[in-house]
C-alpha positions as a Markdown table, in Angstrom:
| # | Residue | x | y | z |
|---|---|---|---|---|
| 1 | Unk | 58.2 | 20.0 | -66.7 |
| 2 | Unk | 60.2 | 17.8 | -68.9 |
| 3 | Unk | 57.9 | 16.2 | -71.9 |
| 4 | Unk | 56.7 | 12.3 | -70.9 |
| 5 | Unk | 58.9 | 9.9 | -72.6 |
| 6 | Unk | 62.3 | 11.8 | -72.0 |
| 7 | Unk | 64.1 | 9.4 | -70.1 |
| 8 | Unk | 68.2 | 9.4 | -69.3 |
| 9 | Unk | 68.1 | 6.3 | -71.5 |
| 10 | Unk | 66.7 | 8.0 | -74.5 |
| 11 | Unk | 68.9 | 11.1 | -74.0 |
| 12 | Unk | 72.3 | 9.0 | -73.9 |
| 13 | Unk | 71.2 | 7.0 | -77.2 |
| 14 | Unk | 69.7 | 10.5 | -78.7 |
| 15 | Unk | 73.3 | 11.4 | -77.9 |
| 16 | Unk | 75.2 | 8.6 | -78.9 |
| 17 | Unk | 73.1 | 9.1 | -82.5 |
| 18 | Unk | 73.9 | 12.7 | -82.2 |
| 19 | Unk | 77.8 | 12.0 | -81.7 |
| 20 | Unk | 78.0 | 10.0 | -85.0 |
| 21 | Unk | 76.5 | 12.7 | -87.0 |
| 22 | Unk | 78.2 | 15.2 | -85.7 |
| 23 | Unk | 81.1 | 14.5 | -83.4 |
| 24 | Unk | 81.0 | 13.3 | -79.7 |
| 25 | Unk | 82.7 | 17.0 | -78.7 |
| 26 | Unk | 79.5 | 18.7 | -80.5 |
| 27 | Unk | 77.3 | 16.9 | -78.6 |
| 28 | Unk | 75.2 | 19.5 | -76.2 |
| 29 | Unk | 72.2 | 19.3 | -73.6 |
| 30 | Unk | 71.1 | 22.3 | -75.8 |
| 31 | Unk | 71.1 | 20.8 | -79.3 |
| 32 | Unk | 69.6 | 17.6 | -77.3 |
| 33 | Unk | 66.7 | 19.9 | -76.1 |
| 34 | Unk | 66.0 | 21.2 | -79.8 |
| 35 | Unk | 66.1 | 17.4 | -80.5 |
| 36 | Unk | 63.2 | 16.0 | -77.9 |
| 37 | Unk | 61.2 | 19.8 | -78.7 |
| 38 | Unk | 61.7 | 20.7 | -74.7 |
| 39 | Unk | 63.7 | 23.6 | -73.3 |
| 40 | Unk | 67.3 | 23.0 | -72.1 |
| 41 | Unk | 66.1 | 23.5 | -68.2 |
| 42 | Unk | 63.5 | 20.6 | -68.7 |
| 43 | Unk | 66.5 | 18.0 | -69.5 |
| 44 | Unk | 68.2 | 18.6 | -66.4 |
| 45 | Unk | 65.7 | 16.8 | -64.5 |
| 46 | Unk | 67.5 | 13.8 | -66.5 |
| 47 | Unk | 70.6 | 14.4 | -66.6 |
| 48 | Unk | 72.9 | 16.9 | -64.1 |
| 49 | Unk | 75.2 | 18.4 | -66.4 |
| 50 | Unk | 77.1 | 17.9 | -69.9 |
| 51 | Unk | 79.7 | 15.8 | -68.3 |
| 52 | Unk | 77.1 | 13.3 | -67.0 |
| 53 | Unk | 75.4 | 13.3 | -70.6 |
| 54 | Unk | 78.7 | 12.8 | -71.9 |
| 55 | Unk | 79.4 | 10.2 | -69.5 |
| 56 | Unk | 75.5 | 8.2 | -70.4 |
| 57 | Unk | 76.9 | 8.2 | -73.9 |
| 58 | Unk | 80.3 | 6.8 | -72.9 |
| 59 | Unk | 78.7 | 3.9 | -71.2 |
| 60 | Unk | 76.4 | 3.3 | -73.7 |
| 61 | Unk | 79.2 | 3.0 | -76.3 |
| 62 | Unk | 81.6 | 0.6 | -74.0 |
| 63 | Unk | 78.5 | -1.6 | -73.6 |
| 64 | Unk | 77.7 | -1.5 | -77.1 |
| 65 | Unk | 81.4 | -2.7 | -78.0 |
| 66 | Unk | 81.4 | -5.2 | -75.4 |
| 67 | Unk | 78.9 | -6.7 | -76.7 |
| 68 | Unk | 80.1 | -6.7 | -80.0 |
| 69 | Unk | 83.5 | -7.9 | -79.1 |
| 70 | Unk | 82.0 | -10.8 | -77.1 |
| 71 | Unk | 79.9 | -12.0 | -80.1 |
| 72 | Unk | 82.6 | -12.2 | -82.4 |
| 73 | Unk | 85.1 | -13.8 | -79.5 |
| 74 | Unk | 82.5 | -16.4 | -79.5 |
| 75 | Unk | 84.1 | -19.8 | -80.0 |
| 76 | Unk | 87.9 | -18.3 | -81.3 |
| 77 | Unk | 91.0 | -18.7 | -80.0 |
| 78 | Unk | 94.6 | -17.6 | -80.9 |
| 79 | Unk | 95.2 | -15.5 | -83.6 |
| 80 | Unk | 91.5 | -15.8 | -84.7 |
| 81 | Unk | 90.5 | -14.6 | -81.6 |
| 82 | Unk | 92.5 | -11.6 | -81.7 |
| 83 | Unk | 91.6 | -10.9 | -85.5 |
| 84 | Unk | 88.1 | -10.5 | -84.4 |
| 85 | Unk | 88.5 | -8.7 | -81.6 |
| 86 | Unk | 90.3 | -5.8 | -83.2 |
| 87 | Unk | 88.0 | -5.9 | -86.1 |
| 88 | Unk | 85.0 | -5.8 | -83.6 |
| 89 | Unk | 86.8 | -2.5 | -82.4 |
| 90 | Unk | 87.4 | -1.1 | -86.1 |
| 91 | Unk | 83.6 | -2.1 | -87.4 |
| 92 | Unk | 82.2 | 0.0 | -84.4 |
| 93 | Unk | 84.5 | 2.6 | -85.1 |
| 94 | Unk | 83.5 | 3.2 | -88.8 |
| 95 | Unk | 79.8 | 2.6 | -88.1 |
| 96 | Unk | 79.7 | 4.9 | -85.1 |
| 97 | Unk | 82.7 | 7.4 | -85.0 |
| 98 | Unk | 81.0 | 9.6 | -82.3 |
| 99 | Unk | 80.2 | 6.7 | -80.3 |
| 100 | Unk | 83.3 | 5.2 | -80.5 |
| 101 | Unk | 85.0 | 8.8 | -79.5 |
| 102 | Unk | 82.7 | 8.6 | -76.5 |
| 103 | Unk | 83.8 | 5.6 | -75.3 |
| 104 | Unk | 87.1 | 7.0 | -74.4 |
| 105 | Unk | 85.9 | 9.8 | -72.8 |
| 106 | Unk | 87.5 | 9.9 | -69.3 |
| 107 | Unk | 85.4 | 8.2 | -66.6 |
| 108 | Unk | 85.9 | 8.9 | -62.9 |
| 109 | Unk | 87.7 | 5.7 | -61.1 |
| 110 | Unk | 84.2 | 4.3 | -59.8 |
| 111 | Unk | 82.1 | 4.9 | -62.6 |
| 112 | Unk | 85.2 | 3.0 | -64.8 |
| 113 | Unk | 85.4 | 0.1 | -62.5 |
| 114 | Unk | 81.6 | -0.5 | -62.7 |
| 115 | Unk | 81.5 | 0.1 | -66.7 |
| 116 | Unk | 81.5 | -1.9 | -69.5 |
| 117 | Unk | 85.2 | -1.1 | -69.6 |
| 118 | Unk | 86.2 | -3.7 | -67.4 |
| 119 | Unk | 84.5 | -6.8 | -70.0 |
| 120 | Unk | 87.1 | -5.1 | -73.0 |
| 121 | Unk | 89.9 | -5.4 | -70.4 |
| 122 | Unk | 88.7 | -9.4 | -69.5 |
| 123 | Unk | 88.4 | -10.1 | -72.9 |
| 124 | Unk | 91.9 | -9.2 | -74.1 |
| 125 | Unk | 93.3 | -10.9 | -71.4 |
| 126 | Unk | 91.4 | -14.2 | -72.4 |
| 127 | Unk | 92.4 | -13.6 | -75.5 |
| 128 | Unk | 95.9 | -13.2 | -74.6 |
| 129 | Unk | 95.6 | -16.7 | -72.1 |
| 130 | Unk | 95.9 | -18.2 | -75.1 |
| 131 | Unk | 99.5 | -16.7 | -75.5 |
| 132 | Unk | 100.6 | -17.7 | -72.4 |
| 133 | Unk | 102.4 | -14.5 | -71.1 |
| 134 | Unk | 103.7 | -14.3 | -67.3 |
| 135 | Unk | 102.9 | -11.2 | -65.9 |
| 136 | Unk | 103.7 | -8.0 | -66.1 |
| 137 | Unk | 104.5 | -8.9 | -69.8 |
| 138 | Unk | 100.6 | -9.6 | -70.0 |
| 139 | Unk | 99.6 | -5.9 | -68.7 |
| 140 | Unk | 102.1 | -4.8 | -71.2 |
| 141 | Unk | 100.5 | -7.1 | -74.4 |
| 142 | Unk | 97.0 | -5.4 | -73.0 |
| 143 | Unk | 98.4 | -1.7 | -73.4 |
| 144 | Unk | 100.2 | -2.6 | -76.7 |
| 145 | Unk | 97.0 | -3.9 | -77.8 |
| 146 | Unk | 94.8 | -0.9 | -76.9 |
| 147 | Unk | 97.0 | 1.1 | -78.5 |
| 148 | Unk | 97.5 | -0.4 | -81.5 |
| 149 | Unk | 94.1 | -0.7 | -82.3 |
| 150 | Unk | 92.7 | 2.5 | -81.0 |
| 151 | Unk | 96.0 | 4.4 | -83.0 |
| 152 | Unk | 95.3 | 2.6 | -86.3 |
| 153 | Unk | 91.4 | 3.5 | -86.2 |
| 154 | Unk | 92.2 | 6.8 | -85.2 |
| 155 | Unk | 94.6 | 7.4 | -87.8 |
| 156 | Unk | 92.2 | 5.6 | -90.2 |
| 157 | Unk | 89.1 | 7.7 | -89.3 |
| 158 | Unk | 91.0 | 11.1 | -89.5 |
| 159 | Unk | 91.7 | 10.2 | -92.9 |
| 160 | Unk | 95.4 | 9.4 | -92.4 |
| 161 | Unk | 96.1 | 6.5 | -94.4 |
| 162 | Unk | 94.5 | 8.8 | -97.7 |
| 163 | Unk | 97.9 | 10.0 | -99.3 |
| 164 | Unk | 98.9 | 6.0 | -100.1 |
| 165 | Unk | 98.0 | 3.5 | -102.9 |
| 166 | Unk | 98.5 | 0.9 | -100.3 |
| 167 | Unk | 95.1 | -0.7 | -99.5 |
| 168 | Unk | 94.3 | 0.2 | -95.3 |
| 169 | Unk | 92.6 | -3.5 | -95.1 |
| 170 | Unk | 96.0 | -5.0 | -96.0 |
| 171 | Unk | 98.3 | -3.0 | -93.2 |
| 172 | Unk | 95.5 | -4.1 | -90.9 |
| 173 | Unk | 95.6 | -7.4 | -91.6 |
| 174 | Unk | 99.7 | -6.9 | -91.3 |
| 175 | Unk | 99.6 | -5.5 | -88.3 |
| 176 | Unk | 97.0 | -8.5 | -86.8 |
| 177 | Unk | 99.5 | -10.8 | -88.2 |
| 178 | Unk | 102.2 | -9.4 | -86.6 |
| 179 | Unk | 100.9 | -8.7 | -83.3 |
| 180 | Unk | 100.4 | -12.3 | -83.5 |
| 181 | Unk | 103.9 | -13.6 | -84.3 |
| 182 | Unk | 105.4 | -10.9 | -81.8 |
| 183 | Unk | 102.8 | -12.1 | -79.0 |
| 184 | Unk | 103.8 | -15.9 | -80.1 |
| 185 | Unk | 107.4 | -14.8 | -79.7 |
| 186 | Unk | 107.1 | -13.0 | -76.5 |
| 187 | Unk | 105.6 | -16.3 | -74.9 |
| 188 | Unk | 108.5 | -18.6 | -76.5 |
| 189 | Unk | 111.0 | -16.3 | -75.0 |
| 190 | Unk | 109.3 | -16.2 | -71.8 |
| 191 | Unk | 108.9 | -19.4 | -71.5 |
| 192 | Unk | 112.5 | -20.7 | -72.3 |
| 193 | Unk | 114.0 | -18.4 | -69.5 |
């Protein structure tokens, strides 16, 4: 009998705590169990498997960065916008490594299409309204994007950008500057054809 107050809630953000101490692929019903006091068997009456505690924790995390993207979109446009969209991204990512591991941890087609996923995806395309691309070149700026950002945080994270005297705040705010003049570019080009 599982112990009252274990709830799939509490075991995804018991989880998602659990991921930034030790790393979203450590993260285990079993070390959860020694967690909450309980024995592993007790847990699956909350959760089927590792995969769908690994899932709870993804969608906890996309929610959790959605939100904190949309607060800092609030009122920004432009190259503002953009700036604090990817530093939404990179603040999560420092504060919550494991979480932010989790939320790209591969989500079957429904369970994507319902998840906070799809708000990241509206809000860099609102973002990138503002750069007037046509389409595909729009699907392409979203990839480039995603990419950029989730590379660069990576990279960061891992400890990649340790071997240089070159300050990682000033490449990022480079590389926001010249995602910006290459979208602004891209949307001059586009529209003078």
């Amino acid at each position: 009998m599982a112990r009252a107050g274990v709830t799939p809630q509490r075991l995804a953000r018991a989880g998602a705590e659990l991921a930034d101490e030790v790393g979203f692929e450590q993260v285990t019903v079993s070390e959860l169990a020694r967690r909450f006091g309980v024995k592993v068997a007790s847990l699956y009456s909350h959760v089927r498997s590792s995969h769908d505690l690994k899932t709870r924790i993804a969608l906890l995390a996309l929610e959790e960065m959605a939100d904190r993207a949309s607060d800092a979109l609030a009122g920004r446009a432009g190259k503002e916008a953009l700036a604090a969209f990817a530093d939404a991204y990179r603040g999560y990512a420092r504060e919550h490594p494991g979480r932010y591991a989790a939320a790209r941890y591969r989500l079957d087609p429904k369970t994507a299409a319902a998840s906070a996923g799809v708000r990241h995806a509206q809000m860099m395309r609102a973002i990138l309204r503002g750069y007037d691309l046509p389409e595909p070149e729009g699907t392409h700026a979203v990839r480039m994007l995603g990419g950029v950002f989730h590379g660069y945080v990576e990279l960061e994270l891992s400890g990649g950008f340790a071997h240089t005297p070159v300050d990682p705040e000033e490449s990022w705010a480079w590389i926001v500057d010249s995602l910006d003049a290459l979208l602004r570019g891209r949307a001059a080009g586009a529209s003078a054809t």
